[in-house]
TIRO-2110 file (N, C-alpha, C; in Angstrom, 1 decimal):
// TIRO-2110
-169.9, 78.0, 66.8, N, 1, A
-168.9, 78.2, 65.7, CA, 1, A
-167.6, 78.7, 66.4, C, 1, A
-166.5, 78.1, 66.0, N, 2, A
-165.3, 78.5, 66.5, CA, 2, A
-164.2, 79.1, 65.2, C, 2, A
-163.7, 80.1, 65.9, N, 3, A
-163.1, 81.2, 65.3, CA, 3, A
-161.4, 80.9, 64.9, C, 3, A
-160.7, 80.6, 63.8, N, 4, A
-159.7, 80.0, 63.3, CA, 4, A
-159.0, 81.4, 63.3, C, 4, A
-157.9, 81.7, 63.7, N, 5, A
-156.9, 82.4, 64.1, CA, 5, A
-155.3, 81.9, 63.0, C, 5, A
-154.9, 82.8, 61.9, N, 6, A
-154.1, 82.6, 60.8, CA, 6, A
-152.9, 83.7, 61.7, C, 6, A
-151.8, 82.9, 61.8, N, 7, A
-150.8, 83.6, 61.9, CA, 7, A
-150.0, 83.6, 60.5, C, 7, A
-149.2, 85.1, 60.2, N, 8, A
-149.2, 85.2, 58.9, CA, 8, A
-147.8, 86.5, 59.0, C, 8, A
-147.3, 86.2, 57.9, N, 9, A
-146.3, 87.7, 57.5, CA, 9, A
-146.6, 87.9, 56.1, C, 9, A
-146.5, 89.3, 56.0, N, 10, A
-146.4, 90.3, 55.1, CA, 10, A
-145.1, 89.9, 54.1, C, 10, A
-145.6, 89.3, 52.7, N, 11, A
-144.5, 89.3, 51.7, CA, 11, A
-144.1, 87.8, 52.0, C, 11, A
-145.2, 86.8, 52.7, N, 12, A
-145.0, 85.5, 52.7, CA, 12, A
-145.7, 84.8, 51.6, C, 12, A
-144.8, 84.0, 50.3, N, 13, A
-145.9, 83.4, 49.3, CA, 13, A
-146.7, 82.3, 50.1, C, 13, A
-146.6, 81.9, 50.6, N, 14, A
-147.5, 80.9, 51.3, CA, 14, A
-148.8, 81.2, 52.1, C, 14, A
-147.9, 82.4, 52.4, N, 15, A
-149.5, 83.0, 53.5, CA, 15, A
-150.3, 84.0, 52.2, C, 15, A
-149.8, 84.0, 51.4, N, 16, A
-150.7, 84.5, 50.2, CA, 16, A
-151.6, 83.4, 49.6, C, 16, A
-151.0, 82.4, 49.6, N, 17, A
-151.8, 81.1, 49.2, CA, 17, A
-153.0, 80.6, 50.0, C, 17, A
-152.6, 80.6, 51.3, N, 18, A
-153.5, 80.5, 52.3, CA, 18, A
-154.8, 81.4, 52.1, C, 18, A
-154.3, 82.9, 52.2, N, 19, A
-155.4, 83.9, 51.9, CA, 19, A
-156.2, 84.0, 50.7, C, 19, A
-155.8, 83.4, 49.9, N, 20, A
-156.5, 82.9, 48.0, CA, 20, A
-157.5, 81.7, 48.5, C, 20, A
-156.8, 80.6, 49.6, N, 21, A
-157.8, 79.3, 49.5, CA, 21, A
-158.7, 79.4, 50.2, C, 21, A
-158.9, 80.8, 51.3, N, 22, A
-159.7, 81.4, 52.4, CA, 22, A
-161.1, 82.1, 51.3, C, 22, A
-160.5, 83.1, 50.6, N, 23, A
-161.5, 83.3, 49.4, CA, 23, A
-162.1, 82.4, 48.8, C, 23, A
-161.3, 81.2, 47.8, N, 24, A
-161.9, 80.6, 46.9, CA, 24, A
-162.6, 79.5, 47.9, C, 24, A
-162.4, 79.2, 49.2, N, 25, A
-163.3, 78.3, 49.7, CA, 25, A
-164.7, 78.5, 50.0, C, 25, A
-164.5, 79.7, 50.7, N, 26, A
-165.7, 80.4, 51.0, CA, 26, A
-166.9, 81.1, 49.9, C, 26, A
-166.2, 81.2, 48.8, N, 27, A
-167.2, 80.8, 47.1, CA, 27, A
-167.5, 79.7, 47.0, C, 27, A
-167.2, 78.8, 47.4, N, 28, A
-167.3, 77.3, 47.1, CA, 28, A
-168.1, 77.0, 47.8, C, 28, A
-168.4, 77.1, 49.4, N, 29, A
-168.9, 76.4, 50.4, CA, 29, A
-169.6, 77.4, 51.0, C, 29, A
-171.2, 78.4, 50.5, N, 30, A
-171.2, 79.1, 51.9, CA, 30, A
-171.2, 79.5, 53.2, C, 30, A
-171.2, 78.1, 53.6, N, 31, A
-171.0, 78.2, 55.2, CA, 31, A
-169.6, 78.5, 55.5, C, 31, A
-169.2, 78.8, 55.1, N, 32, A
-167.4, 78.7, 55.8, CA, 32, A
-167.5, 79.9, 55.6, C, 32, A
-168.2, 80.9, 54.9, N, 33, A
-167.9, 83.0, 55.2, CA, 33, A
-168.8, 83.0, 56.4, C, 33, A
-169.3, 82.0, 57.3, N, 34, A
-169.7, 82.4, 58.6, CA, 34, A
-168.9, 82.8, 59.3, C, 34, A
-167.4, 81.6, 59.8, N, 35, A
-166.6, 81.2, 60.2, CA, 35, A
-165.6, 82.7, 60.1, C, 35, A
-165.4, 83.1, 61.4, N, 36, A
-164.4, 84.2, 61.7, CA, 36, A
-162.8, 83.3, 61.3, C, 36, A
-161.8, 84.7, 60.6, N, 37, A
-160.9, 84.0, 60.5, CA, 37, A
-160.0, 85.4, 60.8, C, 37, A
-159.5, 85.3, 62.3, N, 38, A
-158.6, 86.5, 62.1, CA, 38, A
-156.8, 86.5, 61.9, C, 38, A
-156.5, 87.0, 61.3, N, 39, A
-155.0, 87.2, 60.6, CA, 39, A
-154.5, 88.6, 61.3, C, 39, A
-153.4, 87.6, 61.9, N, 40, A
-152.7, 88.0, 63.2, CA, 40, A
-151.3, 88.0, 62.1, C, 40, A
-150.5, 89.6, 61.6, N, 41, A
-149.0, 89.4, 61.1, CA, 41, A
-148.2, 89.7, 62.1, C, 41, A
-147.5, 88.9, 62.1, N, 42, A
-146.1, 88.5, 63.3, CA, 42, A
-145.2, 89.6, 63.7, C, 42, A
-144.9, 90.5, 62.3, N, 43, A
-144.2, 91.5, 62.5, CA, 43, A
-145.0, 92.9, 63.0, C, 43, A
-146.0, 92.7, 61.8, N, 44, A
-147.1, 94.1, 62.5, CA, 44, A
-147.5, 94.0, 63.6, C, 44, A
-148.0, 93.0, 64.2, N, 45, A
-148.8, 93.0, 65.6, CA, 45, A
-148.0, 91.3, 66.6, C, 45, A
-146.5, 91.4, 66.8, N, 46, A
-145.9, 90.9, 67.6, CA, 46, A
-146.8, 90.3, 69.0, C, 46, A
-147.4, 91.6, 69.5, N, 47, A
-147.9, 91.3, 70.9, CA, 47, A
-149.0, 90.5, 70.7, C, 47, A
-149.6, 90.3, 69.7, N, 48, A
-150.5, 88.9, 69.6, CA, 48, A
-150.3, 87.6, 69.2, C, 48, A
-149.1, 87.9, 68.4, N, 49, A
-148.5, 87.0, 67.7, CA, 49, A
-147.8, 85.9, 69.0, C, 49, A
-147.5, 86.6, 69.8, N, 50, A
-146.7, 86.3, 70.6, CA, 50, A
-147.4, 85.1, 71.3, C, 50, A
-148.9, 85.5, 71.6, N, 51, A
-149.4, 84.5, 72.5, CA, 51, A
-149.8, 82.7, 71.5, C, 51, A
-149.1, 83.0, 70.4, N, 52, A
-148.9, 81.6, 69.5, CA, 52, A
-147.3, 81.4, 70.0, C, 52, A
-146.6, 81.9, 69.7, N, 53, A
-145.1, 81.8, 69.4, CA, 53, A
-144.5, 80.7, 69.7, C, 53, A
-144.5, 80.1, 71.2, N, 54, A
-144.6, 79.0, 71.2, CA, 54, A
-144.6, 77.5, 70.7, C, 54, A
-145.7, 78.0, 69.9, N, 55, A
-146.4, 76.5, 68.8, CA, 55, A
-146.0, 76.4, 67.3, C, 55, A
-145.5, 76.9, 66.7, N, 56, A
-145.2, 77.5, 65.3, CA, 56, A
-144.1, 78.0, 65.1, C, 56, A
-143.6, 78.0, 64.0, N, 57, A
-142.1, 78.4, 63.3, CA, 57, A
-142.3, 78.5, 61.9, C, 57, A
-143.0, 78.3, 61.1, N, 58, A
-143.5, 78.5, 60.2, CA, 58, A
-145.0, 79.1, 59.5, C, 58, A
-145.3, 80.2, 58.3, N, 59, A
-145.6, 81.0, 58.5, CA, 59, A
-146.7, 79.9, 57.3, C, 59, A
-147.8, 80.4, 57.0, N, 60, A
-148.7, 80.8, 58.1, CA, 60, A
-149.1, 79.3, 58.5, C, 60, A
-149.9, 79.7, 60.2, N, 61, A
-150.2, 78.7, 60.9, CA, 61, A
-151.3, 79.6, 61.4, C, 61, A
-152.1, 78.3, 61.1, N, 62, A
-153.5, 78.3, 61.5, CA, 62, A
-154.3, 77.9, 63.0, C, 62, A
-154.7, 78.2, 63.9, N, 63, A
-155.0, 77.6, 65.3, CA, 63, A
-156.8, 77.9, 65.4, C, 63, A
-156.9, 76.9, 65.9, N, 64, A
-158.6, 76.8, 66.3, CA, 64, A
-158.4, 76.7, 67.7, C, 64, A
-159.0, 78.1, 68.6, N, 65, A
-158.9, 77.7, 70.0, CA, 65, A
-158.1, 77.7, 70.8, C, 65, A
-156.4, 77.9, 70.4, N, 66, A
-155.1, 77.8, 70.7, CA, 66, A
-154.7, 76.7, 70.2, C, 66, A
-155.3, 76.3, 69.5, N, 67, A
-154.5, 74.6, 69.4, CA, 67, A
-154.1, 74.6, 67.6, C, 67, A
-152.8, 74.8, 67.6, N, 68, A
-152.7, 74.3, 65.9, CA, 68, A
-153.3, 73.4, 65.3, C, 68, A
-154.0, 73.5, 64.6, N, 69, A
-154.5, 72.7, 63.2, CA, 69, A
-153.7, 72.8, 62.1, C, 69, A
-152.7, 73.5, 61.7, N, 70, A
-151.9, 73.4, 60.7, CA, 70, A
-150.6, 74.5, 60.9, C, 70, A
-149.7, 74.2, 60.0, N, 71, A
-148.3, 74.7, 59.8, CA, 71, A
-147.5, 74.8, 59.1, C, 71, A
-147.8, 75.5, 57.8, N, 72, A
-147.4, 75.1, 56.8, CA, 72, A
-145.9, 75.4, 56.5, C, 72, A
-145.2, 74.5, 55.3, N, 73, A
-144.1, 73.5, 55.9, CA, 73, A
-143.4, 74.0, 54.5, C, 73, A
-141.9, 74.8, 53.8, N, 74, A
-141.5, 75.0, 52.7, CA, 74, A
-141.9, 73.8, 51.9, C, 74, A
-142.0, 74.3, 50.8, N, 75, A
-142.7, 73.3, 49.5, CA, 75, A
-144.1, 73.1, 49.9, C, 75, A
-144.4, 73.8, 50.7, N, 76, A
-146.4, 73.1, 50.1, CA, 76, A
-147.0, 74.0, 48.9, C, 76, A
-147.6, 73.1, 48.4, N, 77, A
-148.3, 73.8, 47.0, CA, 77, A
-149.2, 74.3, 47.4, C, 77, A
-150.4, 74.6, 46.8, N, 78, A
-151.2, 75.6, 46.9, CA, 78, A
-152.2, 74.4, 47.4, C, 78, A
-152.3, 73.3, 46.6, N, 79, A
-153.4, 72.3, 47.1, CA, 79, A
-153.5, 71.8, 48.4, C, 79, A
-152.1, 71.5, 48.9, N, 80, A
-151.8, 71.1, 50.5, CA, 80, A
-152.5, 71.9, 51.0, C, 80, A
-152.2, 73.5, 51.1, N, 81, A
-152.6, 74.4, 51.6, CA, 81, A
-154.1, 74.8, 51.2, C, 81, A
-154.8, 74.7, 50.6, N, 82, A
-156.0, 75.0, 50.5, CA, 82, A
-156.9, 73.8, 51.3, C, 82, A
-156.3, 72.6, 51.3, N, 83, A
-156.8, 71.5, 52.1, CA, 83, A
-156.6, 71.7, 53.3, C, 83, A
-155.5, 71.9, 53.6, N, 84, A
-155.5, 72.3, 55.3, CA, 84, A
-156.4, 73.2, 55.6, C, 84, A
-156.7, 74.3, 55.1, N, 85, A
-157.6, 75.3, 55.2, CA, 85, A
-158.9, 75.3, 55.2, C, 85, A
-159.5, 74.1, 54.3, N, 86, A
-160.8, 73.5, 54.1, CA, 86, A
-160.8, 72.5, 55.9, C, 86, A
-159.8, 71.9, 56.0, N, 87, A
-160.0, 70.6, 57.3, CA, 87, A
-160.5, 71.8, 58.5, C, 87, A
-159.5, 73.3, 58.2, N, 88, A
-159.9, 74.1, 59.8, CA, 88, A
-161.1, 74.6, 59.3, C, 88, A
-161.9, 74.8, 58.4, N, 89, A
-163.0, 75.8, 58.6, CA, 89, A
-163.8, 74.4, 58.8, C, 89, A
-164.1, 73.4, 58.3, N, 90, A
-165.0, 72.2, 58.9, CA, 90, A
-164.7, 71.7, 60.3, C, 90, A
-163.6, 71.7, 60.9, N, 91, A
-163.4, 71.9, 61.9, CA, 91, A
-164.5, 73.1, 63.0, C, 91, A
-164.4, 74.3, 62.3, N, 92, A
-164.6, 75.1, 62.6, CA, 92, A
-166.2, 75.4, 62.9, C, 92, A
-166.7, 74.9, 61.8, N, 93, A
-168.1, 75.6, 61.5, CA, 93, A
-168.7, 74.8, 62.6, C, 93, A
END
């Protein structure tokens, strides 16, 4: 099982959405509350953030492994984003 890594800020609506579709999926599917998901904020904890920085410009972005699986992009709804979120934990598990 591989561990999906959410880069995220504090007071981001989208990375709130993300962290809603991380809940409501994991009710949905119990395998996916196996699946580590750690949330790394950019501003609180820079020096980890950092080792993404690179790859990403937009908040939140998700990586399996180092390697982005997603990036979410102004205007995604909650469904984009809950989908993307569903592709990394199946990815994942």
């Amino acid at each position: 099982m591989k561990k999906i890594t959410m880069i995220k800020m504090q007071g981001c609506p989208y990375c709130a959405k993300a962290a809603e579709a991380i809940e409501e999926l994991r009710a949905e599917q119990p395998a996916y509350a196996a699946v580590e998901v750690e949330a790394i904020d950019e501003n609180e904890q820079p020096e980890l953030a950092k080792a993404y920085a690179k790859d990403y410009y937009y908040v939140p972005s998700l990586f399996i492994e180092g390697r982005k699986v997603y990036e979410a992009q102004p205007g995604d709804t909650y469904d984009t984003i809950k989908a993307a979120v569903a592709s990394a934990f199946e990815e994942a598990k």
